[in-house]
FIVEXKE-820601 format. One line per 8 residues: number of its first residue (from 1); for each residue z, x negated, y of N, C-alpha, C, O. Coordinates in pm, 1 decimal. Each point is the difference from the previous one (the first is absolute). Layout:
BEGIN
NUM> Z:X:Y:Z:X:Y:Z:X:Y:Z:X:Y | ...
This chain:
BEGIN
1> 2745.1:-2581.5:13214.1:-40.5:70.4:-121.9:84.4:126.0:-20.6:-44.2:97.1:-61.6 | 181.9:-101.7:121.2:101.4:109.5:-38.9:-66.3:103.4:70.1:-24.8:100.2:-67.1 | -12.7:-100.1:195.0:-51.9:76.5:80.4:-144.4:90.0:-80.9:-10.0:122.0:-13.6 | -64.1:-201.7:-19.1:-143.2:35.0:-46.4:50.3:75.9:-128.2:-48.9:109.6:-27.1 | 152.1:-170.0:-57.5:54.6:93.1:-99.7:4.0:122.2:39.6:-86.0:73.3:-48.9 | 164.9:-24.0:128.6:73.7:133.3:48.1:-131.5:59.0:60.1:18.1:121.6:6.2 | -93.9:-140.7:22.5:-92.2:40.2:93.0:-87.9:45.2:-136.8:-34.0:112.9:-35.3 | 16.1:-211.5:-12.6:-91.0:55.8:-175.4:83.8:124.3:-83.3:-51.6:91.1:-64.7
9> 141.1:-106.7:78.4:77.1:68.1:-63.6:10.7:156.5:75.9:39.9:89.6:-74.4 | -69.3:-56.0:201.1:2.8:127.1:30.6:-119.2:25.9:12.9:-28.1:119.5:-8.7 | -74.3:-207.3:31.0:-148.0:22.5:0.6:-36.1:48.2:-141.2:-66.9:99.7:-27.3 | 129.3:-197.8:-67.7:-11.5:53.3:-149.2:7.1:148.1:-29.5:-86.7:77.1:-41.0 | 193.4:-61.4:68.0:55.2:138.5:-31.7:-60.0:124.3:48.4:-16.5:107.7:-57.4 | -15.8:-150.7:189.0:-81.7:141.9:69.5:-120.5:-23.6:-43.2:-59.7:107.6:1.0 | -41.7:-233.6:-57.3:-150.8:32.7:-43.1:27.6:75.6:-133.2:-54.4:104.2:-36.8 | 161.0:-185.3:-36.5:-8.1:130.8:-195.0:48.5:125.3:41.7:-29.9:88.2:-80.6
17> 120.2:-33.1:217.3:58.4:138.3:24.5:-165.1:59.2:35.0:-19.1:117.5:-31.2 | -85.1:-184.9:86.5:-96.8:28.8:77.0:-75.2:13.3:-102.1:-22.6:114.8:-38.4 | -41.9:-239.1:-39.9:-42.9:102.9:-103.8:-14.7:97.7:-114.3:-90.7:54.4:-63.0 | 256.3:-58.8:66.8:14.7:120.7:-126.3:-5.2:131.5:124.3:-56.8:94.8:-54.3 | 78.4:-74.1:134.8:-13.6:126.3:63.0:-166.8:4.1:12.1:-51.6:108.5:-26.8 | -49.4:-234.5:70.6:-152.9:38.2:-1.3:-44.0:49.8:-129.5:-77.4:94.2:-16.8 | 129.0:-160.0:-67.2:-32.3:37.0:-139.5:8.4:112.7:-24.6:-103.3:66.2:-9.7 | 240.1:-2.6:-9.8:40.6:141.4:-45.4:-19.7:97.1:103.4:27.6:115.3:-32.9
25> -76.2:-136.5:171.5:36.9:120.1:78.2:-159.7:-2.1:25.7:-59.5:104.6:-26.1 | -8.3:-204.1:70.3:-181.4:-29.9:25.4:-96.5:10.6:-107.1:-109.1:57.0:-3.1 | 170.0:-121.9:-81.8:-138.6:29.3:-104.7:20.6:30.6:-134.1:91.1:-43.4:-70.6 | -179.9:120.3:38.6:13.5:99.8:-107.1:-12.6:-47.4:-109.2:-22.3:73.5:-96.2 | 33.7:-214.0:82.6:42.2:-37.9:-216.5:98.0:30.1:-83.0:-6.9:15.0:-122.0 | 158.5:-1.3:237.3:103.8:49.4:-30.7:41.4:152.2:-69.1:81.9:40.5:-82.4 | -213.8:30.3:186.5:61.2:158.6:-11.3:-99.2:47.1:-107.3:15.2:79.7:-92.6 | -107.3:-142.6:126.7:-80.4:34.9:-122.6:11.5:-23.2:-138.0:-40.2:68.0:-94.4
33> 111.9:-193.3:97.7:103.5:-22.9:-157.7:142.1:100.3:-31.8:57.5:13.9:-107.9 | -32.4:33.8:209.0:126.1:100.3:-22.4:-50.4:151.1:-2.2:-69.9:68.2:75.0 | 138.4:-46.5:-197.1:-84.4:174.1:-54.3:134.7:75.9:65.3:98.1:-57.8:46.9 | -118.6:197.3:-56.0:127.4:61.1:34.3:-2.2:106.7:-96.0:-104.2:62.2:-20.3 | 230.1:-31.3:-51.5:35.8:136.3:-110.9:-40.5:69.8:76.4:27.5:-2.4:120.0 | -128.8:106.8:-196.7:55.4:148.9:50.9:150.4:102.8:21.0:85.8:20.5:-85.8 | -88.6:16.9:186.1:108.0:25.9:6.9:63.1:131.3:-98.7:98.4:67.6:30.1 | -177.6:-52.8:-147.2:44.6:124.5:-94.5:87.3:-78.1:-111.0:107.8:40.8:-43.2
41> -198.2:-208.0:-11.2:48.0:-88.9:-44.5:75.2:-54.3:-38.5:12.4:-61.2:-106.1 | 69.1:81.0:214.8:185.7:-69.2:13.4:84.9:115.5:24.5:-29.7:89.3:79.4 | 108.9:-92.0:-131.2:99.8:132.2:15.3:100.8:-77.0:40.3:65.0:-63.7:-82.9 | -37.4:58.5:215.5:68.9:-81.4:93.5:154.8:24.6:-9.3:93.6:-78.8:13.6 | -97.5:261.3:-50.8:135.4:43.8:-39.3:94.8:-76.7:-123.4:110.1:-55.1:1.5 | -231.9:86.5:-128.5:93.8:-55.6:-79.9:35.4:-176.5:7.6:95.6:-55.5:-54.2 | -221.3:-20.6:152.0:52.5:-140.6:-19.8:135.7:-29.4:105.5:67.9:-102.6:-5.0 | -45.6:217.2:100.8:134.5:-32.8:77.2:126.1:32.3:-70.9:106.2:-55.9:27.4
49> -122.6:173.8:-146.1:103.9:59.5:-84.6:41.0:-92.6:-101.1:120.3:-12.2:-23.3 | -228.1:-72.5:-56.6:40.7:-30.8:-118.3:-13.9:-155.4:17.9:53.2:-65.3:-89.8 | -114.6:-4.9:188.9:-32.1:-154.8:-3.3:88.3:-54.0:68.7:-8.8:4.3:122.7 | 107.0:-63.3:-180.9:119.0:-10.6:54.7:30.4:-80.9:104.2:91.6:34.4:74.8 | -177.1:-180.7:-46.5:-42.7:-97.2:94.0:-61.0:-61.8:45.9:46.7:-97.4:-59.0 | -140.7:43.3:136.6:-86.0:-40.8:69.3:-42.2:-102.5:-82.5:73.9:-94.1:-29.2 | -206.3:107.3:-17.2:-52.5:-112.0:-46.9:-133.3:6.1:-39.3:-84.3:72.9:52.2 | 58.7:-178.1:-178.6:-168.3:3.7:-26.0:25.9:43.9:-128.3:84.7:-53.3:-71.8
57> -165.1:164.7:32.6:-17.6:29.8:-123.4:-135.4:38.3:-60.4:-106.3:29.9:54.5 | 143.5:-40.2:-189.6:-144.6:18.8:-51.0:-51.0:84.2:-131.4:74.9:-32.6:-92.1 | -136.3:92.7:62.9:-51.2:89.7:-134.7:-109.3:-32.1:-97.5:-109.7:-4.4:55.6 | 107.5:-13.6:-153.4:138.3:32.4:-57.5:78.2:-133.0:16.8:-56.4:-108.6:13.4 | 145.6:120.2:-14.7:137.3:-101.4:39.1:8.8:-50.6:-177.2:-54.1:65.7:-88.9 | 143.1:-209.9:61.0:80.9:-74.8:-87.4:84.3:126.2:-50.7:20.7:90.1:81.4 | 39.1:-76.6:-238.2:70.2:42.4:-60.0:119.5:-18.7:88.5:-2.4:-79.5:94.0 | 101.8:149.3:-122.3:99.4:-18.6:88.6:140.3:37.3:-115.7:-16.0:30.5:-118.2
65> 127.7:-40.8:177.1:105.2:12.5:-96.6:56.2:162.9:-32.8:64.1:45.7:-94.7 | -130.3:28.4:242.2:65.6:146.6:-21.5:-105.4:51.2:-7.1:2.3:96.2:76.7 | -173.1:-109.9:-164.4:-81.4:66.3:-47.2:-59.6:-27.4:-131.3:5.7:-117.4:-36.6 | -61.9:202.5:-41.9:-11.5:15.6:-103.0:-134.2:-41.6:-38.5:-26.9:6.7:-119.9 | -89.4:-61.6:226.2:-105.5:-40.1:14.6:26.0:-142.6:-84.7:105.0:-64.3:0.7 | -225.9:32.3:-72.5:-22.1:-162.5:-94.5:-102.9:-48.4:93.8:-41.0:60.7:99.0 | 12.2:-150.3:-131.5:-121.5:-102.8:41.3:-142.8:52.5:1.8:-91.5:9.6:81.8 | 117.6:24.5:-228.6:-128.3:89.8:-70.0:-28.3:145.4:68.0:-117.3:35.4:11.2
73> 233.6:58.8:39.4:-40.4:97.2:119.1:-73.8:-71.7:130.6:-92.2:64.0:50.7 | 126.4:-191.9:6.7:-40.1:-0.6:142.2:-91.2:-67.3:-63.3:-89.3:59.8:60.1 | 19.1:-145.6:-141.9:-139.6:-46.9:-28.5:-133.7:113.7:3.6:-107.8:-6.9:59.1 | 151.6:87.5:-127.5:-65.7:153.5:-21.3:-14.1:40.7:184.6:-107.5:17.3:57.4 | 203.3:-11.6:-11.9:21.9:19.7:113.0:-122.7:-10.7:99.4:-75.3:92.7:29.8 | 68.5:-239.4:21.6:-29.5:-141.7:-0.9:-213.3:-10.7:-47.9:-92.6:-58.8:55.8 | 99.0:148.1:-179.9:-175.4:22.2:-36.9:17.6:111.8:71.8:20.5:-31.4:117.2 | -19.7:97.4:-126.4:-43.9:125.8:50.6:41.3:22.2:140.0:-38.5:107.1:46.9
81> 115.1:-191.1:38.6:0.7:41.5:141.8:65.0:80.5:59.9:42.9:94.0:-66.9 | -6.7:-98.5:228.7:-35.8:-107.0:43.3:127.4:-115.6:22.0:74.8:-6.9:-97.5 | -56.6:-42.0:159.4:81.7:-149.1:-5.0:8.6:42.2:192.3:-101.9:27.2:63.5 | 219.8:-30.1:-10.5:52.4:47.9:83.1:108.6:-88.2:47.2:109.1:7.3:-56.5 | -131.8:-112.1:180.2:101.4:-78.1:66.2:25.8:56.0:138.7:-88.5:-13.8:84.5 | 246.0:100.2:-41.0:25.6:69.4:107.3:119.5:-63.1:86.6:111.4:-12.0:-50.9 | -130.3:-17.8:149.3:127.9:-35.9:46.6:83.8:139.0:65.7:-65.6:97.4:37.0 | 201.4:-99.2:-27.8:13.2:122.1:57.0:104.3:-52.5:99.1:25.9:-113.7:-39.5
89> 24.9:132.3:116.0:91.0:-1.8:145.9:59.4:156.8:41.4:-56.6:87.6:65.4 | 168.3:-87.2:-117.6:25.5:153.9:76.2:179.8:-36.1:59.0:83.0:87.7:23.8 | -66.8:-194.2:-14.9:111.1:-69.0:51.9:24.9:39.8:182.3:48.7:-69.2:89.4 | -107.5:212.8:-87.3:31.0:15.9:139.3:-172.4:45.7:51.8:-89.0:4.8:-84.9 | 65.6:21.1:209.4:-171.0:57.2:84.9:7.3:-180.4:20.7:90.5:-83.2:7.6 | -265.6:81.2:-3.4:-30.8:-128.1:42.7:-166.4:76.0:127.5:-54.9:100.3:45.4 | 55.1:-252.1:-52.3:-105.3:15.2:168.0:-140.1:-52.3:-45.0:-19.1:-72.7:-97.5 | -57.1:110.7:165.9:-143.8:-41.9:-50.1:2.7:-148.5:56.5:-27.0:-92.7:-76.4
97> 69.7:61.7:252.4:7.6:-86.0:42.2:109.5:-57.0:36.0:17.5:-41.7:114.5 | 84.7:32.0:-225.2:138.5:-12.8:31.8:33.0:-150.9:116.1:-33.6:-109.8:-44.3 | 77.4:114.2:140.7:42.2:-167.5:59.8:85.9:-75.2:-110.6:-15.9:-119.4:-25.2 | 97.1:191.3:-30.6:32.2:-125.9:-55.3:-85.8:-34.2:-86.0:-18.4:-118.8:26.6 | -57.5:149.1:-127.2:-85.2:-43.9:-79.4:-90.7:-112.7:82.7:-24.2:-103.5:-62.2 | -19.7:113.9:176.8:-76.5:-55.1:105.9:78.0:-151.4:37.5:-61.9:-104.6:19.3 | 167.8:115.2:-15.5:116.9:-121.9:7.3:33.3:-49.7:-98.1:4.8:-123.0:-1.6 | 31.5:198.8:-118.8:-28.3:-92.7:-178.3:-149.2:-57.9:-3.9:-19.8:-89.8:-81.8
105> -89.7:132.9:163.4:-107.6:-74.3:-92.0:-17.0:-114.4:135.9:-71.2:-99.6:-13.0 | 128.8:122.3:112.6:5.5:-114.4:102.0:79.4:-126.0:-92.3:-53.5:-107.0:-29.2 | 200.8:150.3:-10.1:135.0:-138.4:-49.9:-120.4:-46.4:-149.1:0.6:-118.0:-35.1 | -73.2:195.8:-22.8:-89.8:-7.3:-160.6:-94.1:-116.9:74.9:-2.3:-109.6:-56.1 | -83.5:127.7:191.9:-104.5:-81.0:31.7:58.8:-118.7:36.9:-58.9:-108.1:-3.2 | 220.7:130.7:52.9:78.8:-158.3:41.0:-11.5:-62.7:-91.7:-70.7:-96.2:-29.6 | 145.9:154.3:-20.3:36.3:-82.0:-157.4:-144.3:-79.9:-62.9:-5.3:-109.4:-56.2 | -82.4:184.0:80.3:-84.6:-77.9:-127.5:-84.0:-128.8:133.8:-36.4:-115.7:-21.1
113> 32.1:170.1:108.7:-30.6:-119.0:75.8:74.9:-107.6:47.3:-49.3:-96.6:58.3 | 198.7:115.9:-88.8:99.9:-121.6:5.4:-47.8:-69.1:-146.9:-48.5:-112.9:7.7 | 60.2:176.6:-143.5:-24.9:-32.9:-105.9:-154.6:-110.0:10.6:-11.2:-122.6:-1.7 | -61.7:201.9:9.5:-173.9:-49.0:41.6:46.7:-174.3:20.3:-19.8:-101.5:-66.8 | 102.3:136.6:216.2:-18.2:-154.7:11.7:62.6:-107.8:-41.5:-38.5:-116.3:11.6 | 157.5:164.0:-71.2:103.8:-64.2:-111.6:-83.2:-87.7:-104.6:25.1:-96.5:-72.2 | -145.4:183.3:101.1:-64.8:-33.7:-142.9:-117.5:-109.1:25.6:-22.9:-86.0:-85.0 | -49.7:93.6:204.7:-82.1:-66.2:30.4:63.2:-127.1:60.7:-55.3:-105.6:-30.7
121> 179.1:98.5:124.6:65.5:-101.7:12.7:11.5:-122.4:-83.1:16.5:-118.0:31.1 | -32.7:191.2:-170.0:54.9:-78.9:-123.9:-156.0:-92.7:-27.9:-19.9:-92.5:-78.7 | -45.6:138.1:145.6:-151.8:-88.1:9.6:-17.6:-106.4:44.6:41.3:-28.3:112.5 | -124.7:-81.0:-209.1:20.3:-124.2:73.4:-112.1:-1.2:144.0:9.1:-57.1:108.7 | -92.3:129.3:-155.1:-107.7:-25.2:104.9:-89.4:135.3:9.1:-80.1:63.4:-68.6 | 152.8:-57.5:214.6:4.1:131.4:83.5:-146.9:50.2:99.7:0.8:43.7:115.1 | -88.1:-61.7:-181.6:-146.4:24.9:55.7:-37.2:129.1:2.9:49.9:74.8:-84.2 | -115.0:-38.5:150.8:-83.1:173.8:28.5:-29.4:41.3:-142.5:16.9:112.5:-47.1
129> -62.1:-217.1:-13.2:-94.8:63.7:-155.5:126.9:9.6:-129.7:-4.4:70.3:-100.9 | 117.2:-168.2:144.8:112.7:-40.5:-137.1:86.5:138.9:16.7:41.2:80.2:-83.8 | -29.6:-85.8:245.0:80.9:99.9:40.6:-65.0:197.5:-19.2:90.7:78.3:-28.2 | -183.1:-38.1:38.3:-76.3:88.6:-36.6:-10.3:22.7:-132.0:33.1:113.7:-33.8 | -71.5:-191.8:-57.9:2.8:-38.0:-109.6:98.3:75.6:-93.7:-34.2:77.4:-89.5 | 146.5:-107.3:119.4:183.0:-10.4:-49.2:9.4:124.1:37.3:48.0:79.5:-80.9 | -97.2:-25.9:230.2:72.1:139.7:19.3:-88.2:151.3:-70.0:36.1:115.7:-21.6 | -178.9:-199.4:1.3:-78.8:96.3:-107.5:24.8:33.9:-141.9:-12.3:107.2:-59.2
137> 62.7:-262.5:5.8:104.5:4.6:-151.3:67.6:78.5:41.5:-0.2:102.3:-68.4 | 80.0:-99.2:176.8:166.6:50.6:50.2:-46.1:226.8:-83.2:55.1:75.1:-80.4 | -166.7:-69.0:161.2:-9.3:97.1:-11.3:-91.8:29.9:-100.2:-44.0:111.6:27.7 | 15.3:-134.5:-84.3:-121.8:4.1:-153.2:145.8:18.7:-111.1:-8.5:80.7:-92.6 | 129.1:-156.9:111.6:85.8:4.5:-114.8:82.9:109.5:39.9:46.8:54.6:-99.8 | -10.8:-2.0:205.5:27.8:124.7:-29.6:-56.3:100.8:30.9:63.7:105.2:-4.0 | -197.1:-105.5:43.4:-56.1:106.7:-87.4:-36.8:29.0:-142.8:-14.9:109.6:-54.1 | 3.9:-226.0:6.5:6.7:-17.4:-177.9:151.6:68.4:-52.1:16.8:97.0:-73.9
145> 65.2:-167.1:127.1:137.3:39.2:-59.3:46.4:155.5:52.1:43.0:70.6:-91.1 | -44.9:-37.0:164.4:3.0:140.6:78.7:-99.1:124.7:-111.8:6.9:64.9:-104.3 | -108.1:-101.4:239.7:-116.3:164.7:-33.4:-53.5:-61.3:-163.9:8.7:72.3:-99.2 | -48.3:-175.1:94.7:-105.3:-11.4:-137.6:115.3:43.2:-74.5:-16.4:115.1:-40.5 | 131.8:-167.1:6.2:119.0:4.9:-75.0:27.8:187.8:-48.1:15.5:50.4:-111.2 | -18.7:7.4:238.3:23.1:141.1:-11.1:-142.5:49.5:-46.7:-0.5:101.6:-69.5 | -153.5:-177.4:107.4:-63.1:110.8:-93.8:-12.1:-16.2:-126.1:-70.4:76.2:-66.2 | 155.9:-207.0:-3.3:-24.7:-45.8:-143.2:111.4:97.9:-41.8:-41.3:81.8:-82.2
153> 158.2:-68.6:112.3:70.7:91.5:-44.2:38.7:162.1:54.9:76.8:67.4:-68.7 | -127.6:-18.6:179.2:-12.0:98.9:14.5:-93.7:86.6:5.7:18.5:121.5:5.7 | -155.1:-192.9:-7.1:-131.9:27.5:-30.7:-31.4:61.1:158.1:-49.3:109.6:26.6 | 82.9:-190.4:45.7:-52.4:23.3:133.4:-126.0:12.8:27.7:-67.0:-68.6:-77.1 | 11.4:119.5:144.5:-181.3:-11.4:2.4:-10.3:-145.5:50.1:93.0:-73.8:32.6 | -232.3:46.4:-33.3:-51.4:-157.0:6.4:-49.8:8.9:165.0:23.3:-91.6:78.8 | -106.7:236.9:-34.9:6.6:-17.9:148.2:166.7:-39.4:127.3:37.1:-68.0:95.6 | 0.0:159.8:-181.6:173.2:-18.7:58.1:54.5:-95.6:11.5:51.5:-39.3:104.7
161> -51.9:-38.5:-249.2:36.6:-141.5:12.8:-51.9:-121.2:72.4:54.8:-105.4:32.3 | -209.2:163.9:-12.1:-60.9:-117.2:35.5:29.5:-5.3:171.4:5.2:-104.5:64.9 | 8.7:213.3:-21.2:-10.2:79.8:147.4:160.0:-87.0:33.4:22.4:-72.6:96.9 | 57.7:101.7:-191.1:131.9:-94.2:79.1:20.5:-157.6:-69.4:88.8:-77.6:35.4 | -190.0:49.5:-140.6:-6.4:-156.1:54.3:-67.2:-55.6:45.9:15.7:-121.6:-10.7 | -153.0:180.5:104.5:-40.5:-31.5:84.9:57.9:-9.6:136.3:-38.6:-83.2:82.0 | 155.9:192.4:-54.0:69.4:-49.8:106.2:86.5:-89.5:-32.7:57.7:-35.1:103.0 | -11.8:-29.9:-209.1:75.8:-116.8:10.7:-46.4:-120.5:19.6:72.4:-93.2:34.9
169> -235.2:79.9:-61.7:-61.4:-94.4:5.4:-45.8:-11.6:190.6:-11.0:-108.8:56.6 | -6.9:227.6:5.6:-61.1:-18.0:123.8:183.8:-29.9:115.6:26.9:-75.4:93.5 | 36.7:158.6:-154.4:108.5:-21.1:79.0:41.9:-185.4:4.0:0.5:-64.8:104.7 | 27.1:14.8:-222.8:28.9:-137.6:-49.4:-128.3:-141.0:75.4:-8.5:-120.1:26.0 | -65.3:247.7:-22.1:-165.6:-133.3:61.1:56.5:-2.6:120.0:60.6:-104.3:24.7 | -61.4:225.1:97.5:70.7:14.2:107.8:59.4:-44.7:28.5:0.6:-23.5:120.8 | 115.4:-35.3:-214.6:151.1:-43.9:73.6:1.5:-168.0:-77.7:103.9:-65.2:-10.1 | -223.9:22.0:-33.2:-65.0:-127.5:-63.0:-20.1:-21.7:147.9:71.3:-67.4:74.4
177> -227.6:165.2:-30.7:-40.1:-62.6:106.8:114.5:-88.2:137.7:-7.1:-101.2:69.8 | 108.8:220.2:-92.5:96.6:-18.9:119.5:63.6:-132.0:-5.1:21.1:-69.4:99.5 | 15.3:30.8:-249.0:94.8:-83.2:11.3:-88.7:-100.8:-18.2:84.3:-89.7:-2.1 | -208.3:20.9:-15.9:-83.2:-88.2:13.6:-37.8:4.0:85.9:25.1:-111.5:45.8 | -105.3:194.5:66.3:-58.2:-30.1:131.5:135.5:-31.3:118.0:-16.1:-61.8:105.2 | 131.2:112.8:-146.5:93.7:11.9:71.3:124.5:-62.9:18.1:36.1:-48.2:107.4 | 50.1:47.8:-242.7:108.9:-18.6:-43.0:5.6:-112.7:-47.9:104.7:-59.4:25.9 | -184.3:1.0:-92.3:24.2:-187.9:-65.3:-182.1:-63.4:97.2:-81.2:-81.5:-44.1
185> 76.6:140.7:146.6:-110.8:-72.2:88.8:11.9:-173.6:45.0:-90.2:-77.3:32.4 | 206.1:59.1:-42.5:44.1:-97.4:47.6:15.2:-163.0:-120.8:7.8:-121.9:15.6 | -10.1:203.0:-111.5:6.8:-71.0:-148.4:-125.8:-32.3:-37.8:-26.9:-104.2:-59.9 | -71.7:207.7:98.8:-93.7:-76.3:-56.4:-72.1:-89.2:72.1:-101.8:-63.2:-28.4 | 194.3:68.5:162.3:-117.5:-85.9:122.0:26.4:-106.4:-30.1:-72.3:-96.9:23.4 | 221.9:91.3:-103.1:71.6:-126.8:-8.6:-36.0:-66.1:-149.7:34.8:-110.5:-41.7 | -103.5:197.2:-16.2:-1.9:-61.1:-170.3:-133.7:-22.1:8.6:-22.3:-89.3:-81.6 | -83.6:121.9:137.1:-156.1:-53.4:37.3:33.9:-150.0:52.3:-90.7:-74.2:37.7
């Protein structure tokens, strides 16, 4: 079984590395949910001059302690538009196809497929359908907690959201299939 572990476990990892690259690089639900500023839009100057660190920000932003803005300014705000969530990164040049990013989302696909089976392990009865099952919850709850979460509070679009919890649901079926046709094969020959 230790063996078939390890073997699931890198098989794991390269089918979710495999299909988040088919996803985002093959087919167009992704790109078509991602708009791009015009580039007159952003005044790139002043966000390297005055934004002091890398992060997510948003407009109008929470009252804060060193502005003179109330509640009642950003509500006003807030009707009349628009509502603006930006991340910014200027912590140095970055890469379109950086390797390491390519190797973080490799140790990201370990991880959740060591996790995956942590979890299904904990199953009394390890069948194609119990096992599939668990890893479709697996991924239905965080896409709920994730993308739905961000469009309830950031007002994400509903294609966008739906576009990346649909890959949590197909990635999670995938690596269902694996570890039921594959990985606890032996359990269920034995629990029939």
């Amino acid at each position: 079984m230790t063996k078939r572990l390890i073997i699931t476990i890198a098989l794991g990892t390269i089918l979710l590395f495999l299909w988040n690259a088919f996803s985002w690089m093959a087919l167009p639900f992704h790109s078509n949910t991602l708009n791009n500023l015009p580039e007159e839009s952003v005044d790139t100057q002043y966000l390297k001059e005055n934004i002091l660190k890398d992060g997510v920000y948003h407009y109008p932003g929470l009252p804060s302690d060193n502005s003179n803005e109330s509640l009642v300014d950003i509500q006003d705000k807030l009707k009349s538009g628009p509502r603006i969530t930006l991340m910014v990164y200027k912590n140095g040049p970055s890469e379109m196809f950086d390797p390491g990013q390519f190797l973080g989302s490799l140790i990201i696909n370990l991880l959740t497929v060591i996790f995956t089976i942590l979890l299904i392990l904990k199953l009394k009865v390890k069948t194609l359908k119990s096992v599939l099952i668990h890893c479709i919850i697996i991924g239905l709850l965080i896409g709920l907690v994730s993308d739905v979460g961000q469009m309830n509070w950031y007002m994400f679009p509903l294609d966008y959201t739906l576009v990346n919890l649909f890959d949590h649901l197909i990635q999670f079926t995938l690596l269902g299939i694996l570890l039921g046709l594959y990985t606890f094969r032996e359990k269920q020959n034995v629990e029939e």
